[in-house]
C-alpha positions as CSV (number, residue, x, y, z in Angstrom):
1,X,0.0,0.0,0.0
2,X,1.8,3.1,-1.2
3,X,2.6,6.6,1.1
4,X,3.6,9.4,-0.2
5,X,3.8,13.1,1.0
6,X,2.8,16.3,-0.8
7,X,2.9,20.0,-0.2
8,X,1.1,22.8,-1.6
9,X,3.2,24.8,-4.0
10,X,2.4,28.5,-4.4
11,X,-1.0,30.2,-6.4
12,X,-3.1,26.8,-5.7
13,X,-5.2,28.5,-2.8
14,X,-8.7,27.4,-2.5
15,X,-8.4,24.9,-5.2
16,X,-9.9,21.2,-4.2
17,X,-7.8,18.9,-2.6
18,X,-9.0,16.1,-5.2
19,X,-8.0,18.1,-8.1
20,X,-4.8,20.2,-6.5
21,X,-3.9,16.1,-7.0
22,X,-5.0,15.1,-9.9
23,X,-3.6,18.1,-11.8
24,X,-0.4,18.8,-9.6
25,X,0.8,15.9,-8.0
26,X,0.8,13.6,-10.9
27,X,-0.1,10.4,-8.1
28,X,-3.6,9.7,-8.8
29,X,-6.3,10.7,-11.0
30,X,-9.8,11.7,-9.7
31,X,-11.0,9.0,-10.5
32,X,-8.4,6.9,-9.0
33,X,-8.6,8.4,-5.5
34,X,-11.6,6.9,-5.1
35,X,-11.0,3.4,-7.0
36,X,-8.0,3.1,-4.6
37,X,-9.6,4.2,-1.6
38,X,-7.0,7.6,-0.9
39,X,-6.9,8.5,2.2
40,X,-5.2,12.2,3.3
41,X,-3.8,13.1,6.7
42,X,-3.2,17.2,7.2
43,X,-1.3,17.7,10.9
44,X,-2.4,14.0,11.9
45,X,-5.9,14.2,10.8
46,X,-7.9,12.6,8.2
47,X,-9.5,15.5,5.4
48,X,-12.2,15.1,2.9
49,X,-11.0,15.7,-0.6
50,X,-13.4,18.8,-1.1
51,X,-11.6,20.4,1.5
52,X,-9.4,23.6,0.1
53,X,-5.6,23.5,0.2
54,X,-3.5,26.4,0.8
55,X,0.2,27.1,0.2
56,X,2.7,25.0,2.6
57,X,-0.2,22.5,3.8
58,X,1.5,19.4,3.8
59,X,-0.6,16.3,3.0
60,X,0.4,13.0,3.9
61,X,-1.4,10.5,1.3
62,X,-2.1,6.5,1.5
63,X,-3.9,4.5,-1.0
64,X,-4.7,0.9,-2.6
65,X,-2.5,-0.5,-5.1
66,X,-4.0,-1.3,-8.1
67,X,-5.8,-4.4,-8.6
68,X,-4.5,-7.2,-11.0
69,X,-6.6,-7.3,-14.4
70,X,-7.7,-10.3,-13.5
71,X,-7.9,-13.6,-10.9
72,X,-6.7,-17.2,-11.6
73,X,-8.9,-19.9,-10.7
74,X,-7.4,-22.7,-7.8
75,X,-8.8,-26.0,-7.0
76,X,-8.1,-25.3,-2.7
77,X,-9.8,-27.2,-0.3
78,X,-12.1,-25.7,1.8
79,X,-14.5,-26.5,4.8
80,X,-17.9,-26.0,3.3
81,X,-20.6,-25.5,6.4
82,X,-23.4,-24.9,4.1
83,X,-23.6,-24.1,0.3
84,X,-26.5,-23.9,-2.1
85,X,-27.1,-22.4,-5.7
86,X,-26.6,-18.3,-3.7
87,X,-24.4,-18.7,-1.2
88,X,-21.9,-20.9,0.2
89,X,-20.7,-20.7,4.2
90,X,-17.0,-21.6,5.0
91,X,-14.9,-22.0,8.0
92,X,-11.6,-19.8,6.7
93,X,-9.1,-21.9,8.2
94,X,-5.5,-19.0,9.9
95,X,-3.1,-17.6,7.7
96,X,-5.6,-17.8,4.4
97,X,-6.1,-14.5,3.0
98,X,-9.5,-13.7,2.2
99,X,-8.7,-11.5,-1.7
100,X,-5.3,-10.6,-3.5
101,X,-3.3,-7.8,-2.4
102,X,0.0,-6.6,-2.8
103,X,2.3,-9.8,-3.7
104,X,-0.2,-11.9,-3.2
105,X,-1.9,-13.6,-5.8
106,X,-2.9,-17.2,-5.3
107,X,-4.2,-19.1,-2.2
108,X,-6.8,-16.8,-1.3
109,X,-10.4,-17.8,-0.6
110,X,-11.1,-15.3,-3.8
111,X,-8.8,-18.4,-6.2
112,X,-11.1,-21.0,-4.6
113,X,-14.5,-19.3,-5.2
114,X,-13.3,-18.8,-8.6
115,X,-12.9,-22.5,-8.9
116,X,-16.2,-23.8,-7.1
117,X,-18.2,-20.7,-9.3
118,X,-16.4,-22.7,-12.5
119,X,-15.0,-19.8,-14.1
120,X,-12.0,-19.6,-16.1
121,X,-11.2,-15.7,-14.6
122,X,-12.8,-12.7,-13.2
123,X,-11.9,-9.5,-13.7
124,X,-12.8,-8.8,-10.0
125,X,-10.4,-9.4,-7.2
126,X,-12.9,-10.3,-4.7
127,X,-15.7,-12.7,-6.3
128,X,-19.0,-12.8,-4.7
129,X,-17.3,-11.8,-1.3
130,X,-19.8,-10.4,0.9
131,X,-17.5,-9.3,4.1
132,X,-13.9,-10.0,5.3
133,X,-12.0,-11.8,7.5
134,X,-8.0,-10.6,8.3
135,X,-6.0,-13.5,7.0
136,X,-5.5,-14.7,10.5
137,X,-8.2,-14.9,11.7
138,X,-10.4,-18.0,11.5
139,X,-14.2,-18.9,11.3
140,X,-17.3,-18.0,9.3
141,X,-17.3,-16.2,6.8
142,X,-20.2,-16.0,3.9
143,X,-20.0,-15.2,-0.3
144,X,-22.5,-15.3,-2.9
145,X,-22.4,-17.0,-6.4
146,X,-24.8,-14.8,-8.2
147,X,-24.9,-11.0,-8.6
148,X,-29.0,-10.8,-6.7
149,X,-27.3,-13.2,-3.4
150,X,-24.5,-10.5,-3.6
151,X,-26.4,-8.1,-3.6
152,X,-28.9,-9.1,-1.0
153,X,-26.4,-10.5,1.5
154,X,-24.5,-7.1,1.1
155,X,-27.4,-4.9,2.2
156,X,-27.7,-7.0,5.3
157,X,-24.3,-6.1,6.5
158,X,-24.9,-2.5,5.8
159,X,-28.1,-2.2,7.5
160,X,-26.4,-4.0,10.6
161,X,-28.9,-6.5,10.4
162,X,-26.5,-9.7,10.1
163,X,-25.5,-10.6,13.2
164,X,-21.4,-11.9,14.5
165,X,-20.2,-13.3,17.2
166,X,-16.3,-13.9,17.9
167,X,-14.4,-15.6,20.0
168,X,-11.1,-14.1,21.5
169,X,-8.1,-15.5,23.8
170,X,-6.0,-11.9,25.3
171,X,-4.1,-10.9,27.3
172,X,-5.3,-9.7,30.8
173,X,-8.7,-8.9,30.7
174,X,-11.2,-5.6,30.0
175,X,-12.3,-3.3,32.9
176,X,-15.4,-5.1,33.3
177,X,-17.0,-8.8,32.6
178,X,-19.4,-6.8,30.1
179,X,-19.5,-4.3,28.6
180,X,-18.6,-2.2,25.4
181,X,-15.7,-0.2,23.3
182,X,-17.0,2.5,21.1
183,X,-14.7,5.0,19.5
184,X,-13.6,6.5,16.3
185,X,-11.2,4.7,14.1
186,X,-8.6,5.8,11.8
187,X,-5.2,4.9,10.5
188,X,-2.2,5.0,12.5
189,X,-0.1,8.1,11.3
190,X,2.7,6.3,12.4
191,X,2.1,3.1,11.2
192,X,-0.1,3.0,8.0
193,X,0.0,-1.0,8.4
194,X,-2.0,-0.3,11.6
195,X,-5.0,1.7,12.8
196,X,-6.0,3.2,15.9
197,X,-8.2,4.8,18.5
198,X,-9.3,8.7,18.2
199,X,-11.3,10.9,20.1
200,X,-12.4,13.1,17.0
201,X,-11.5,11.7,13.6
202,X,-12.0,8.7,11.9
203,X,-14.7,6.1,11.5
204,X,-17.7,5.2,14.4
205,X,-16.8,1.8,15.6
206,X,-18.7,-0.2,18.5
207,X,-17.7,-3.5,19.7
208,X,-19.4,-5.4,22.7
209,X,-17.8,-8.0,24.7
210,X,-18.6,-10.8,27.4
211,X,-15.9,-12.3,29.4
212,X,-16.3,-16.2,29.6
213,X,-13.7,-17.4,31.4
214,X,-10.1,-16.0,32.8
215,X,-7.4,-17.9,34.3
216,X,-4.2,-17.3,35.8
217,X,-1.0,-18.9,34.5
218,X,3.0,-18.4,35.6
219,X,1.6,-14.6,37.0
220,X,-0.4,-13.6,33.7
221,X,-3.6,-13.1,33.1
222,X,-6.1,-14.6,30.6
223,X,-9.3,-14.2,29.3
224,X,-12.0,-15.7,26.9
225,X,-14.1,-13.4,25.7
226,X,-17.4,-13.6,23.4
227,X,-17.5,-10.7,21.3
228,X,-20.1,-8.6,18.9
229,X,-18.7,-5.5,17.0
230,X,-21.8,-3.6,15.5
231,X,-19.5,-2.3,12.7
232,X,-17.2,-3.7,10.7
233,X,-14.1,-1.5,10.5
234,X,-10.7,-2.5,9.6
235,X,-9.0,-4.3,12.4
236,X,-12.1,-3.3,15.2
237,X,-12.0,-5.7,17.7
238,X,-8.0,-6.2,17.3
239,X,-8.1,-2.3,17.7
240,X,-10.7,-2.3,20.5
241,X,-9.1,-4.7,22.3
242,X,-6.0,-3.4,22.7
243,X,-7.8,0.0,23.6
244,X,-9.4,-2.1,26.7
245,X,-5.8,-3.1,28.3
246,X,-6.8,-6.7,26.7
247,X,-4.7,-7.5,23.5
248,X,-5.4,-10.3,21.9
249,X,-3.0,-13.7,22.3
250,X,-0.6,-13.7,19.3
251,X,-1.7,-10.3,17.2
252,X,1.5,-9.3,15.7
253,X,0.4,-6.4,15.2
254,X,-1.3,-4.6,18.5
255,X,-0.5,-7.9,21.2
256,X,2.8,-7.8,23.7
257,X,5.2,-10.1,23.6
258,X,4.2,-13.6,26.1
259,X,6.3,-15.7,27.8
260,X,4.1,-18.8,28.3
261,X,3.2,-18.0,24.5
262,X,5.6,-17.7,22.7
263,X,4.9,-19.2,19.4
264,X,0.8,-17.9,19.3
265,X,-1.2,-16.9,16.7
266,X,-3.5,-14.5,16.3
267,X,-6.1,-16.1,18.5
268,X,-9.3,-14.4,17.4
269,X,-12.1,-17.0,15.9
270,X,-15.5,-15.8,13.9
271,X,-17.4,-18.2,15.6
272,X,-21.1,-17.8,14.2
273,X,-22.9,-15.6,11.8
274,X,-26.5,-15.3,12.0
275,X,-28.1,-13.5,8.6
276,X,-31.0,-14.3,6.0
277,X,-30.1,-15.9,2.7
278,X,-32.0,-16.0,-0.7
279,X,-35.0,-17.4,-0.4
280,X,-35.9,-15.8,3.0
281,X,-34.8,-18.4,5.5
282,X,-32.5,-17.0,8.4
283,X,-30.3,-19.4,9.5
284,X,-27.5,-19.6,12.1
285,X,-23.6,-20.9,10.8
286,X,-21.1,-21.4,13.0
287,X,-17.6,-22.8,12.8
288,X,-15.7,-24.8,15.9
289,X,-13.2,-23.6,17.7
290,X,-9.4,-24.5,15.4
291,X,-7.2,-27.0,17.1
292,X,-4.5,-23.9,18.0
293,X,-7.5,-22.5,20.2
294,X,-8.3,-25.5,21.8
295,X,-4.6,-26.5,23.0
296,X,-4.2,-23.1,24.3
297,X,-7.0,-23.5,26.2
298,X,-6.3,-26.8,27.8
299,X,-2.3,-25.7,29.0
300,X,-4.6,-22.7,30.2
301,X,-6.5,-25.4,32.2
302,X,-3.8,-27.6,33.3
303,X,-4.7,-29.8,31.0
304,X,-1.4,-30.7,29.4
């Protein structure tokens, strides 16, 4: 995902900041900051692209690289938990990416949809794909085989009305045994791999949580906890988590370091999806727990 940094030369005042760069900057076109989903930062906050520039304002830029002209087809194996002429459910197993991005082009869930759908390619990096999961994180996730499922599955996660449920191991535990994170989220300026937390910029964001269990192991704290973000932002409940004093077990990213856990993974699990498919029938999908899960629990237990 590319960076770059800009300043506004002299006699551009109250020009746009969406054509100040298309005309100026030589980056992006207009029509390519939104195809690649630009973002601008101007002293650490996030700007619309209506918004005029003046001389010496100093935007820092971020966007999408371009998507390949077109996807292969791959014959992967997946864990089908239901699948009919719309839709089909799978349980992502870690570590599979859910579309292509930068150097990545095969192996993704997007290659094997491709194959089940029967088509030779797609001009679309992300075939009938409803939502995401990040590529380490397991569990439920739902795509459509036809442009109407798409469609109708799609307006269900807009309108909030599908419901998810996650299961996390972290570190410590929130402030209380229920309750709820909401915030604004927004890239990290210092990070643009990660996102963060804001009082005043950014996107709404609202996770709740449950703690199921907690233990005590060698002086650290754990805890299980059930989770339901009500928005689906990059990184929430990674993000949220962390926010509560409670990172999850094995997040490269926003987890600590672990000394009876070395060797984790990002232990975060989408363990059921409740929504209404073609047809009209709701129906409730959900994926067990992955074998890393369940062997952290039982050393957690004393089990092993």
């Amino acid at each position: 995902m590319p960076d770059a940094e800009i300043t506004v030369e002299e006699g551009s005042d109250g020009m746009r900041l969406d054509y100040y760069l298309a005309r100026h900057s030589g980056l992006l076109s207009r029509s390519q900051i939104k195809a690649r989903k630009l973002e601008a930062l101007l002293n650490g906050r996030e700007v619309k692209f209506s918004r005029q520039v003046r001389t010496g304002d100093t935007f820092f830029l971020h966007w999408e690289e371009a998507e390949s002209p077109s996807l292969v087809p791959e014959d992967i194996p997946l864990d089908i938990l239901y699948e009919d002429n719309d839709v089909v459910v799978i349980n992502k197993k870690q570590g599979m990416a859910v579309h292509p991005g930068a150097g990545l082009s095969r192996g993704t869930l997007a290659n094997a949809l491709l194959f089940r759908m029967g088509l030779e390619q797609s001009a679309s990096l992300r075939p009938g794909i409803v939502h995401r999961l990040d590529k380490d994180t397991s569990g439920v996730i739902i795509a459509a085989y036809n442009e109407r499922a798409l469609a109708f599955l799609s307006d269900q996660f807009k309108e909030r009305s599908a419901k998810k449920n996650y299961l996390a191991l972290v570190q410590g535990g929130p402030p209380q045994a229920a309750g709820s994170a909401e915030t604004f989220i927004t890239r990290d300026s210092k990070d643009r791999k990660k996102f963060t937390v804001s009082e005043t910029r950014g996107k709404k964001a609202l996770t709740r949580y449950r703690v199921l269990r907690s233990w005590r192991l060698h002086g650290q704290d754990y805890s299980l906890l059930l989770l339901r973000p009500r928005t689906g932002r990059t990184h929430q409940i990674r993000v949220h988590l962390k926010y509560l004093g409670c990172p999850i077990l094995g997040d490269p990213l926003y987890g600590r370091k672990d000394k009876n856990f070395s060797r984790a993974t990002l232990m975060l699990h989408a363990k059921r999806l409740f929504i209404q498919i073609p047809g009209g029938e709701y129906m409730n999908f959900e994926a067990p727990l992955p074998a890393s899960f369940l062997t952290l629990i039982r050393k957690l237990e004393g089990k092993v």
